[in-house]
C-alpha positions as CSV (number, residue, x, y, z in Angstrom):
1,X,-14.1,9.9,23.9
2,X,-12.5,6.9,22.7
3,X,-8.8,6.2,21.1
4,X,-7.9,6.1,17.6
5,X,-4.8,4.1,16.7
6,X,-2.9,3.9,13.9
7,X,-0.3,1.3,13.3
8,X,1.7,-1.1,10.0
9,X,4.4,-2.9,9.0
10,X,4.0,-6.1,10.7
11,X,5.4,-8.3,7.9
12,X,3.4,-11.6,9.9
13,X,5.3,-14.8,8.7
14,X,8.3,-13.4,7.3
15,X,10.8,-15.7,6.9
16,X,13.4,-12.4,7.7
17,X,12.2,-12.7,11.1
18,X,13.4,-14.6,13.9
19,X,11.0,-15.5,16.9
20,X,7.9,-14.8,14.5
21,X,5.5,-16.3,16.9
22,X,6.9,-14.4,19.5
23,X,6.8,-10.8,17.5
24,X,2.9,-11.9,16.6
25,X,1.9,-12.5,20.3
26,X,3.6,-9.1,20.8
27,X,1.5,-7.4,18.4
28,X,-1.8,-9.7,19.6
29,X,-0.9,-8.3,23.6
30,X,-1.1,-4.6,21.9
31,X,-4.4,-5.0,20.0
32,X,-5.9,-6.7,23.5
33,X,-4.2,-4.0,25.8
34,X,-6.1,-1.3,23.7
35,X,-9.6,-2.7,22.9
36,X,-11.0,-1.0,25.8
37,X,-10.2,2.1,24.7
38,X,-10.6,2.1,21.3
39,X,-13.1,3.5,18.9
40,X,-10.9,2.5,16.0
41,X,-7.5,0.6,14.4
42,X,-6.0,1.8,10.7
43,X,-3.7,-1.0,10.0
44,X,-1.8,0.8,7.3
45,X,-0.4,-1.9,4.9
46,X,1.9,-4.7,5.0
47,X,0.8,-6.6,8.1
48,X,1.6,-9.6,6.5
49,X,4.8,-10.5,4.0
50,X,2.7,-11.6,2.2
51,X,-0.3,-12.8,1.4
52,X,-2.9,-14.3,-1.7
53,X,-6.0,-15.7,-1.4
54,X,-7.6,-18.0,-3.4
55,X,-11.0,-19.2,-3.8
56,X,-11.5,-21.4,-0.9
57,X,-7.9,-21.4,0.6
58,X,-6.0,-18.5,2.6
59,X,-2.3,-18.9,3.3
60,X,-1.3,-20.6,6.7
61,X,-0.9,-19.4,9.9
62,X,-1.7,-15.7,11.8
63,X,-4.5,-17.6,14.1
64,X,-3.9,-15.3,16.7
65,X,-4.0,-12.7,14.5
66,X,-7.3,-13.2,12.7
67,X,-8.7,-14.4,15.9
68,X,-7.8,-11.1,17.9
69,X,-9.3,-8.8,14.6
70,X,-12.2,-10.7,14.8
71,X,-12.9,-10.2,18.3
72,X,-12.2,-6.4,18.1
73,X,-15.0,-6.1,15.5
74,X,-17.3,-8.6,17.3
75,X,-17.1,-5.7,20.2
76,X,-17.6,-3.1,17.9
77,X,-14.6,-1.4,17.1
78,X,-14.0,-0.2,13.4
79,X,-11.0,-1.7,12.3
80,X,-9.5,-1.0,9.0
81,X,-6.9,-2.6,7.0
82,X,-4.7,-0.9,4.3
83,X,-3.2,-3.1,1.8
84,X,0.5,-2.4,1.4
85,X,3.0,-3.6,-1.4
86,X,3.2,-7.2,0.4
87,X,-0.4,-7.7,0.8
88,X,-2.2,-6.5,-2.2
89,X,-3.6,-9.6,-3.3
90,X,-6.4,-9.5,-0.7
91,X,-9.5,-10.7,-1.4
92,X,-13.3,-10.7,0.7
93,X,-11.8,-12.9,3.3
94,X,-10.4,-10.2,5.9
95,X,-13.7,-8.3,5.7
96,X,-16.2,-11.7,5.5
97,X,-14.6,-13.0,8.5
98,X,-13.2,-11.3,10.5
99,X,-15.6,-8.2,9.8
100,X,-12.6,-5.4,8.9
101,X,-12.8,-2.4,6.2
102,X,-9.9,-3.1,3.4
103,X,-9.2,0.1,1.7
104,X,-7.1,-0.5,-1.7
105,X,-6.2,3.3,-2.0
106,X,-5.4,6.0,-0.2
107,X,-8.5,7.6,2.1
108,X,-9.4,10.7,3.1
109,X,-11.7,11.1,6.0
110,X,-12.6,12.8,8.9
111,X,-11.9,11.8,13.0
112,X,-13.1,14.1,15.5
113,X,-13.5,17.3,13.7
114,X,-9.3,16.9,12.1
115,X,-8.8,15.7,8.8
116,X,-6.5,12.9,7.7
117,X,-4.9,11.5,4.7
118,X,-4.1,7.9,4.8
119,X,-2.2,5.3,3.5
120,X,0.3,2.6,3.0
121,X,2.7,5.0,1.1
122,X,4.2,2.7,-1.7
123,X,4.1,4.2,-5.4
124,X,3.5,7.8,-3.5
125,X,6.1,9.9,-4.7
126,X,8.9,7.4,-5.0
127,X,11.0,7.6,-8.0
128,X,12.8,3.8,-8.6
129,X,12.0,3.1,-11.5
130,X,12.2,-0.9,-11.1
131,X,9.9,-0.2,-8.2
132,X,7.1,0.9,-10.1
133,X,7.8,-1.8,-12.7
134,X,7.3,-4.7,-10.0
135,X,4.3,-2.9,-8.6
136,X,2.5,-2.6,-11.7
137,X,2.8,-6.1,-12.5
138,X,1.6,-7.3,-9.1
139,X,-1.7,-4.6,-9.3
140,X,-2.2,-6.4,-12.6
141,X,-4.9,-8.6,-12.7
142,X,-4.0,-11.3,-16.0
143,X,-1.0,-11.7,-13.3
144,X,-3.0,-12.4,-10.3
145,X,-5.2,-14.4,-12.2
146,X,-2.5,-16.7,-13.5
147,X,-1.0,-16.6,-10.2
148,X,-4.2,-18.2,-9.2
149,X,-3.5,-21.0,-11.5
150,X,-0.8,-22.3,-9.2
151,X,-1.1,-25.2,-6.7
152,X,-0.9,-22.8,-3.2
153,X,1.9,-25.5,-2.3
154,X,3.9,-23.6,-4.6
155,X,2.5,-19.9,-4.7
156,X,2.5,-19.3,-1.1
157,X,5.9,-20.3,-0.2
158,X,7.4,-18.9,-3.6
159,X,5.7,-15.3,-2.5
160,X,7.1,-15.8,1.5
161,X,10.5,-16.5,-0.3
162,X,10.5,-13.7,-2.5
163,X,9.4,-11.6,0.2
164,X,12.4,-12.6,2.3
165,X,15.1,-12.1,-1.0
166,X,13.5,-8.5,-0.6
167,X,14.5,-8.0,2.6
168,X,17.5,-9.5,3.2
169,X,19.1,-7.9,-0.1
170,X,18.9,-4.6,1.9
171,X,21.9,-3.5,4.2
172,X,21.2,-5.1,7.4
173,X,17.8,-6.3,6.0
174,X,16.7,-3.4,7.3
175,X,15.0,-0.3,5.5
176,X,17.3,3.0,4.6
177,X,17.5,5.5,7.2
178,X,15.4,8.6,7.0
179,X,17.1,10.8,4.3
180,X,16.1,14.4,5.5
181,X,13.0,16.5,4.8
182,X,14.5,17.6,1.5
183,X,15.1,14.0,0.5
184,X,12.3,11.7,1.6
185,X,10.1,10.6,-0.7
186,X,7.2,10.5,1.0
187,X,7.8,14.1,2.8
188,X,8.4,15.8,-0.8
189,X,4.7,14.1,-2.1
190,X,2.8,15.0,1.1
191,X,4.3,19.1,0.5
192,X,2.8,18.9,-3.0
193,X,-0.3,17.5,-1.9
194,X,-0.7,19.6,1.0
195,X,-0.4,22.7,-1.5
196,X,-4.0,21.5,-3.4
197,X,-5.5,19.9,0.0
198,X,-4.3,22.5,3.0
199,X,-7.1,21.5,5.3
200,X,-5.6,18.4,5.7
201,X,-4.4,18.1,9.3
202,X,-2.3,14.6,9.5
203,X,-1.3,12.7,6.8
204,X,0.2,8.8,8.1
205,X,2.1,6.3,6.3
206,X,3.3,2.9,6.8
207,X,6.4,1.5,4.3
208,X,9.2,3.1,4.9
209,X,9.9,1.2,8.3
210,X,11.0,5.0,9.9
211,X,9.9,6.8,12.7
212,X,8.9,10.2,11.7
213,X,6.7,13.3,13.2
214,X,7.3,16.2,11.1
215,X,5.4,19.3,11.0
216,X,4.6,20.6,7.6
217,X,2.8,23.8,8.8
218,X,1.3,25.3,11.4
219,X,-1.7,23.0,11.2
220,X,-0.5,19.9,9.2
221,X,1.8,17.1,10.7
222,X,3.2,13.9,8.4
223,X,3.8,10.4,11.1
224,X,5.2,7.4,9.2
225,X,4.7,4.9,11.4
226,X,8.0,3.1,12.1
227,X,7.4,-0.8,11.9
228,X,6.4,-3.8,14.2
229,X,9.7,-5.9,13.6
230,X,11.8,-3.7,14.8
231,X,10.4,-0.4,16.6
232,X,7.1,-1.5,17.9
233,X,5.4,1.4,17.1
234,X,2.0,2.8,16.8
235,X,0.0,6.6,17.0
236,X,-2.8,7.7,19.0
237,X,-5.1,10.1,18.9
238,X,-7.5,11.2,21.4
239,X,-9.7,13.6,20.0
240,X,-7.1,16.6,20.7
241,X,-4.0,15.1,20.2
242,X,-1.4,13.1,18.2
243,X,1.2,10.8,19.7
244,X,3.8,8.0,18.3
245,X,4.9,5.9,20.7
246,X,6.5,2.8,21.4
247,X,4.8,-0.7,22.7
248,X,6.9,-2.1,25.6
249,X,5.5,-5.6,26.9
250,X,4.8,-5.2,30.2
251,X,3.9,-1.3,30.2
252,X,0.7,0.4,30.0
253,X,-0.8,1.8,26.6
């Protein structure tokens, strides 16, 4: 029995990050360190900072990136991509070429016998108000659509710079720290959902940029998955069991 791996949070070309190529080899070395052994990748939202396609153009950069998702799905392996709150705007592209499943909403499914809830985690119980302003003018579509209408010279470089604003207005540029079961937003929604959904064994999130394993009951567990900027993490599961770990360069996975 093969691997399932859950990882997000990449933010790819954020202009945030220093040594970008460096963290995107990193995350490339993972995806190749694992493809022998996997049966399937959930990228769960925000890989890149951001991201818009148009017609016949997709923003610069991520060859590696593409190149490695590609080959992962040439050998067989399911991967699916989440879209987060930085990469919404997707198009066909990710799934014409380089063969992944984009989900747009949160999925429930089955792996190995368990059931799991999935997704990206932004809008899920979060209560700021400007939040859910900004994110349901970016889900509209007269706004993507007149978005569209820019020169990508422009767009592109005006959404990576918007993208870093975001980040760097926070306190350290870095996400809050994990503000207690009674507290987190994502926690609180995933105890009311459980309530109407209790077979639901493992519910994972990207977007808070935390590292979390909580157990809800005795049959239900809540992983958000930390971030690939800064933590370097990622969860497994083998068919019995769960695990969040940290990549290290150099170190088996």
């Amino acid at each position: 029995m093969k691997n399932v791996y859950f990882l997000s949070d990449a933010h790819l070309g954020s202009r945030a990050i220093e040594h970008a190529r460096t963290q995107e080899r990193r995350l490339v070395n993972f995806l190749d360190k694992i493809k022998e052994r996997a049966a399937a990748i959930y990228l769960l939202g925000d890989m890149f900072d951001f991201w818009y396609e148009f017609k016949m153009v997709v923003p610069k950069g991520y060859t590696r990136f593409l190149g490695k998702l590609s080959e992962l799905t040439d050998c067989g392996i399911e991967v699916h991509f989440f879209v987060g709150n930085h990469d919404l705007w997707c198009g066909d592209y990710l799934e014409q070429e380089c063969g992944v499943t984009v989900h747009r909403e949160p999925l429930t499914c089955e792996i190995y016998g368990k059931e799991f809830y999935l997704a990206h985690g932004d809008g899920l119980g979060d209560s700021d108000k400007r939040f859910k302003i900004l994110r349901a003018a970016f889900h509209s579509v007269t706004l993507q659509r007149l978005f569209s209408m820019l020169h990508p010279r422009w767009s592109v470089d005006w959404g990576l710079a918007w993208a870093k604003h975001s980040r760097l207005k926070r306190e350290n540029g870095k996400e809050p720290d994990y503000k207690g079961e009674d507290k987190e937003f994502l926690v609180l929604y995933t105890k009311e959902y459980l309530k109407r959904h209790p077979n639901i064994n493992y519910f994972i999130y990207g977007h808070r940029h935390i590292e979390l394993d909580l157990m809800l009951s005795c049959s239900s567990r809540i992983l958000i998955l930390g971030d690939w900027i800064q933590y370097f993490t990622y969860a497994v599961f083998d068919g019995e069991n769960m695990f969040l770990e940290n990549f290290v360069e150099g170190e088996s996975v």
